[in-house]
C-alpha positions as CSV (number, residue, x, y, z in Angstrom):
1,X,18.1,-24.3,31.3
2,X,15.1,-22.2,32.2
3,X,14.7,-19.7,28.6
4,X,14.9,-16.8,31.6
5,X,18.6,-17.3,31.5
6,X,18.7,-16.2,27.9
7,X,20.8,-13.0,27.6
8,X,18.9,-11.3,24.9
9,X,15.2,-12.1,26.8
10,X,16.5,-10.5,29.8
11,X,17.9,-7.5,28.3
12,X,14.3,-7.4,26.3
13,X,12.5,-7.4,29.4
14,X,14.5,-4.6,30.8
15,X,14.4,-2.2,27.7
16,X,10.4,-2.6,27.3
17,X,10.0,-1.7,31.3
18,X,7.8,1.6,31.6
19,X,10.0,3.1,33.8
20,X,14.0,4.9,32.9
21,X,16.5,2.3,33.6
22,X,20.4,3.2,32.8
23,X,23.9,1.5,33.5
24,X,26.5,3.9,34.1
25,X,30.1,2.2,35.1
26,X,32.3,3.5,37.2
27,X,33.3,6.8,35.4
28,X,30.0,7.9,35.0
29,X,29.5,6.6,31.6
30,X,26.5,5.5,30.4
31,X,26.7,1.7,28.9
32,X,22.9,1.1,28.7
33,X,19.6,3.5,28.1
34,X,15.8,1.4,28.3
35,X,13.7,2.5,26.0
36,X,11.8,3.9,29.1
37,X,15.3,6.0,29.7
38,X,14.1,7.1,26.2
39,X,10.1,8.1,26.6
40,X,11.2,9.9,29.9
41,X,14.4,11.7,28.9
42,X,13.5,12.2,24.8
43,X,17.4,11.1,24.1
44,X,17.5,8.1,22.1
45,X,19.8,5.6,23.3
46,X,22.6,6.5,20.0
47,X,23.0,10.2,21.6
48,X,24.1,8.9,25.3
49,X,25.6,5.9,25.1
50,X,28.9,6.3,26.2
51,X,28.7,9.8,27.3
52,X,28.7,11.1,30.9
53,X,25.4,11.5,33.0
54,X,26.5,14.5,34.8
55,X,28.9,16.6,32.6
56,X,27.8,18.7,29.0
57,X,24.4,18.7,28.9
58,X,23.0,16.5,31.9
59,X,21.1,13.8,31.2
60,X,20.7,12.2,35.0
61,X,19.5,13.5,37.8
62,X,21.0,17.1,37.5
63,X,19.0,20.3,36.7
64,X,21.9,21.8,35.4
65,X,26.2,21.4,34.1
66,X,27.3,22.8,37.7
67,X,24.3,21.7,39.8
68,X,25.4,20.2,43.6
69,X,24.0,17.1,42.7
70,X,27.7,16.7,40.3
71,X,29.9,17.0,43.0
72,X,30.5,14.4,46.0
73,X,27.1,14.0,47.0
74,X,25.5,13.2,43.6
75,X,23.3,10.1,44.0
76,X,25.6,7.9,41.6
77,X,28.6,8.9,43.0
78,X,27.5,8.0,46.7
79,X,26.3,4.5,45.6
80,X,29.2,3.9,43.9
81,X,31.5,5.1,46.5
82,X,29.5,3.9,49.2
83,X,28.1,0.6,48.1
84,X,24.6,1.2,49.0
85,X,21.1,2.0,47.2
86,X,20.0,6.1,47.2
87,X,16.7,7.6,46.4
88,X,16.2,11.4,45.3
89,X,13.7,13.2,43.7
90,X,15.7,15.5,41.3
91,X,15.2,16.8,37.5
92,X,16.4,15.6,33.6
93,X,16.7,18.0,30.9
94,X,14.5,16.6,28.1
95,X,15.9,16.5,24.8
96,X,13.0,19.4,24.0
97,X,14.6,21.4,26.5
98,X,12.2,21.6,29.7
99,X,12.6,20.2,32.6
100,X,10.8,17.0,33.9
101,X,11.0,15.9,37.9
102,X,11.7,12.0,38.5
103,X,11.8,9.9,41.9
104,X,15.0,8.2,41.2
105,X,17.2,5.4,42.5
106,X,20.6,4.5,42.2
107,X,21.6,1.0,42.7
108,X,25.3,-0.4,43.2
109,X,26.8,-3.1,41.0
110,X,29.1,-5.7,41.2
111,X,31.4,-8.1,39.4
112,X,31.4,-11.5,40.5
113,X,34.8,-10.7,42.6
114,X,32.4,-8.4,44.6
115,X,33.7,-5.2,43.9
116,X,32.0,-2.3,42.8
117,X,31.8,-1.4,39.0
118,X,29.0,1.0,38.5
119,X,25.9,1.9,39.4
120,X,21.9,0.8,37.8
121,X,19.9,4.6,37.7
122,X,16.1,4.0,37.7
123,X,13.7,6.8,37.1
124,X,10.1,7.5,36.9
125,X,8.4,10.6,35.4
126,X,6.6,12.7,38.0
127,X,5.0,14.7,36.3
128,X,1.3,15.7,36.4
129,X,-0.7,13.7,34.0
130,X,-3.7,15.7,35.6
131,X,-2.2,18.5,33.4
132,X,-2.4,17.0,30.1
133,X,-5.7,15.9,30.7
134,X,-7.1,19.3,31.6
135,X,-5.4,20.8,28.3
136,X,-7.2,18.4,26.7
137,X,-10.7,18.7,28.2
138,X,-10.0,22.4,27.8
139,X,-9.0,22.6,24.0
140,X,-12.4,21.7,22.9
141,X,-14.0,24.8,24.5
142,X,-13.2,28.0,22.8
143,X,-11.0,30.8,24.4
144,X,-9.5,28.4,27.1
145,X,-6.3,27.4,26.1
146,X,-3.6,29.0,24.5
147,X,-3.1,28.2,21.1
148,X,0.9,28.4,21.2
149,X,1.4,26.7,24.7
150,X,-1.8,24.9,25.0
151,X,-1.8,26.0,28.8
152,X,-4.4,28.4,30.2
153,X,-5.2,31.1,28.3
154,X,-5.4,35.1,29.6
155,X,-9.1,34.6,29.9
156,X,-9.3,31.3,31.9
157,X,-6.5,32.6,34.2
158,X,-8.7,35.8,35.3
159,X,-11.5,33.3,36.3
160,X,-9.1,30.9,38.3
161,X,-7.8,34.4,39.7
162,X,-11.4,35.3,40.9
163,X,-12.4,31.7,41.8
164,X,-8.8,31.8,44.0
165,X,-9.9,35.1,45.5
166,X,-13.6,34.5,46.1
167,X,-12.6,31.5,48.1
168,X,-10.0,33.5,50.0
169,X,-12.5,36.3,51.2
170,X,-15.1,33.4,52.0
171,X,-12.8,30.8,53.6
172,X,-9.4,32.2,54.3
173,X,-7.7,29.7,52.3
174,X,-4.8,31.1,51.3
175,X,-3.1,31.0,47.9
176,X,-0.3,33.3,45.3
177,X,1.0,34.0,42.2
178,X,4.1,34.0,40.3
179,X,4.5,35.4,37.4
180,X,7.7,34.9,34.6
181,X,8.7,37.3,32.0
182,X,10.5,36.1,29.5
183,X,13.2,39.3,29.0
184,X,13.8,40.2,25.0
185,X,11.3,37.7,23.6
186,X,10.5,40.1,20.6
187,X,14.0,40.4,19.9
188,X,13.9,37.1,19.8
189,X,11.2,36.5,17.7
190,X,12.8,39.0,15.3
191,X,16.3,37.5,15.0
192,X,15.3,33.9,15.0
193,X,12.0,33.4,14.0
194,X,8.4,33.6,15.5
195,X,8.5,29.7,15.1
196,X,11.7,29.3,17.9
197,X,10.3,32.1,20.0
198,X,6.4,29.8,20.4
199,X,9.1,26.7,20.7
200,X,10.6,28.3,24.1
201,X,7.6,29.4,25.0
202,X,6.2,25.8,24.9
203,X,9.3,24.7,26.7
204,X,8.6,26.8,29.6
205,X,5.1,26.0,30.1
206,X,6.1,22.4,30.0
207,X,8.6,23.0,32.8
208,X,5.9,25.4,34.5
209,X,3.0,22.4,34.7
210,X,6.0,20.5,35.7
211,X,7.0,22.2,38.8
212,X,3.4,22.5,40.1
213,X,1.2,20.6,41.7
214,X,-2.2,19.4,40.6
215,X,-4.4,21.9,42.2
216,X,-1.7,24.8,40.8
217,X,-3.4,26.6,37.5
218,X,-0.6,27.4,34.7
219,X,-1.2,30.2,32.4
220,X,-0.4,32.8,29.7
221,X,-0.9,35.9,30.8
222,X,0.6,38.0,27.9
223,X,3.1,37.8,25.1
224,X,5.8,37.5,26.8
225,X,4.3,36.7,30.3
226,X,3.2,33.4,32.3
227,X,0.8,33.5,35.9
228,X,1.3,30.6,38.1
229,X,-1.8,30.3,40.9
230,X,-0.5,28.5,43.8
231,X,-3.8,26.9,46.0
232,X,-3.2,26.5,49.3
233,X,-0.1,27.6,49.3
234,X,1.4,29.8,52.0
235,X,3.9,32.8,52.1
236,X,7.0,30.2,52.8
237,X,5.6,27.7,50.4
238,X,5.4,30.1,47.5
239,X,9.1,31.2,48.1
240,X,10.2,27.2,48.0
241,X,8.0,26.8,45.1
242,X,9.4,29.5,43.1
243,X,13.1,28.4,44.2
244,X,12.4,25.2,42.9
245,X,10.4,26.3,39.4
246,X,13.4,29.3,38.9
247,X,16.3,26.3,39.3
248,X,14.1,24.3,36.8
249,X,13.7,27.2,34.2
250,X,17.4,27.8,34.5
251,X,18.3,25.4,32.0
252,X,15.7,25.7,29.7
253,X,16.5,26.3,25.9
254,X,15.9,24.8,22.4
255,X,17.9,23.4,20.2
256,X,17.5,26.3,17.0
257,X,19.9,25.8,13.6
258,X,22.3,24.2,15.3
259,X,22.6,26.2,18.5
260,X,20.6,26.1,21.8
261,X,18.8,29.1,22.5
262,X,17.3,30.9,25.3
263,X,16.2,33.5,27.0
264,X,16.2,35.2,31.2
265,X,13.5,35.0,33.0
266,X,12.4,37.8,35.5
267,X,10.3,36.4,38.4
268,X,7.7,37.9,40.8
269,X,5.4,37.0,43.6
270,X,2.1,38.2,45.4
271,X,-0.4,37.3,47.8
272,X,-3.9,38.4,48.8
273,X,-4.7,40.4,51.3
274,X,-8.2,41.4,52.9
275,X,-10.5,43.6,50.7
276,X,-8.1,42.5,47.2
277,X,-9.9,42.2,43.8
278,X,-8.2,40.5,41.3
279,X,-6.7,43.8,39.4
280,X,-5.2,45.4,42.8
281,X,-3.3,41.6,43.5
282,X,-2.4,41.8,39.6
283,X,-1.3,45.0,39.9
284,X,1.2,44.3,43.0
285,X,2.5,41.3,41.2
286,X,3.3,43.5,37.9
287,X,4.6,46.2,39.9
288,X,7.4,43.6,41.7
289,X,8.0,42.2,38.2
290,X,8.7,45.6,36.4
291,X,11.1,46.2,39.5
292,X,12.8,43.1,38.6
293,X,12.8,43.6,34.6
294,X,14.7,47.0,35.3
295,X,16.9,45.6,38.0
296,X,17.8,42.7,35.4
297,X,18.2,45.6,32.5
298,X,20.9,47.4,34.9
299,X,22.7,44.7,35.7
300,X,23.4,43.7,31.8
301,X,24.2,47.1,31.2
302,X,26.7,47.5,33.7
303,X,28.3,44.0,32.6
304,X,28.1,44.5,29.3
305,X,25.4,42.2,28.2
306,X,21.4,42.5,27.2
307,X,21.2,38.9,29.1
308,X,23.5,38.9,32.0
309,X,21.9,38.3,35.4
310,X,20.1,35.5,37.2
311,X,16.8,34.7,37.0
């Protein structure tokens, strides 16, 4: 008998497999996590074993507990149901507590009566290696990285801006900006500790770089602020991208004494128009932003609570 058929040297092959591969049976319950599963997701195998993938804290192919992805049509339930393979490209929550996107499949399985018994989940991380290249060509040049968040710094993202703009005027490629505020971060800072308020902060730049493409600049702008530069990108575009990036930050948090910990997000958007400099497109995109901050602040006061709101 062929050494292949060794139980233990298939399963070896299948844990050291770059890619995320999971089991889950037919409630949902994970019975196996690669050490791919691992790499991608951050959980170690002793923390989801057993559990559900798409109830708690998800840890397959949601981007949040009451995402539409847990109801009927979530990609394990339909192969499971139906009997058939599904692709999606959806998020995981890493253990750190951004969010990563993932082409995924879900594959039905069967005992050998034929019937259906659960479902194999295989994932690859999208994201942008192009981004942790360019922090690190960046890092050895002085002033052009953040030293909290290692994305952009302030300084770096005015030249993108003007680079962005320059090309706009010249060639009428078009492009925008979001920008995030991350509401009550020097509260925060104060009741938790500067060291959990530069750990969220790292968590959303991570999601940030995540949700953007390759040609996309991610920076911090301020304390408490991060620009997004969107190349290329049109007026719908930027309103699918910042759908997509605000359902991503939605989850984010960090696991702080015990307790996960986050913060609202306020959001804004601009884009160029003819004869803009880089302080009058700034300046719109602040301006919507404050709006936002105070809309936010009205709504918590009126239910009661300095976070209430969505982002």
């Amino acid at each position: 008998m062929s050494e292949f058929h060794d139980f233990e040297i298939c399963r070896s092959i299948l844990e050291s497999l770059p890619i995320g591969l999971a089991v889950i049976d037919a409630q949902r319950r994970i019975v196996f996590w690669s050490d791919g599963a691992e790499r991608i997701t951050g959980h170690p195998r002793y923390e989801v074993i057993g559990k559900s993938s798409c109830t708690g804290q998800p840890l397959l192919y949601c981007d949040k507990a009451d995402c539409e992805l847990c109801r009927d049509d979530c990609p394990l339930a339909q192969t499971i149901k139906n009997a058939h393979s599904t692709d999606s490209v959806a998020f995981l929550h890493h253990k750190a507590g951004n969010e990563i996107p993932v082409r995924a499949r879900a594959v039905p399985v069967r005992n050998p009566h034929g019937s259906i018994i659960g479902a194999v989940a295989i994932f690859e991380d999208q994201s942008q290696i192009a981004n942790a290249d360019l922090r690190e060509d960046l890092s050895t040049l002085p002033g052009c990285t953040d030293e909290i968040t290692s994305v952009a710094s302030h300084a770096m993202m005015q030249a993108h801006l003007r680079d962005a703009l320059g090309t706009f005027h010249e060639l009428h490629v078009p492009f925008g900006v979001l920008c995030f505020r991350l509401e009550g971060l020097n509260q925060f800072r104060a009741s938790c500790s500067p060291d959990a308020a530069s750990s969220l902060l790292r968590v959303i730049a991570r999601t940030l770089e995540s949700g953007t493409m390759r040609s996309d600049f991610v920076g911090r702008w301020s304390d408490d602020q991060f620009l997004v530069i969107l190349n290329g990108c049109r007026d719908d575009g930027i309103v699918s991208v910042r759908e997509r990036i605000r359902k991503m930050l939605a989850s984010d948090a960090i696991e702080w004494w015990g307790e996960r910990r986050s913060l609202p997000l306020s959001i804004s958007q601009a884009t160029p128009g003819p004869g803009d400099s880089a302080e009058t497109l700034i300046y719109r995109a602040q301006k919507s932003l404050d709006a936002a901050s105070t809309a936010r602040a009205q709504a918590a006061t009126a239910a009661g609570s300095p976070f209430s709101g969505s982002r």
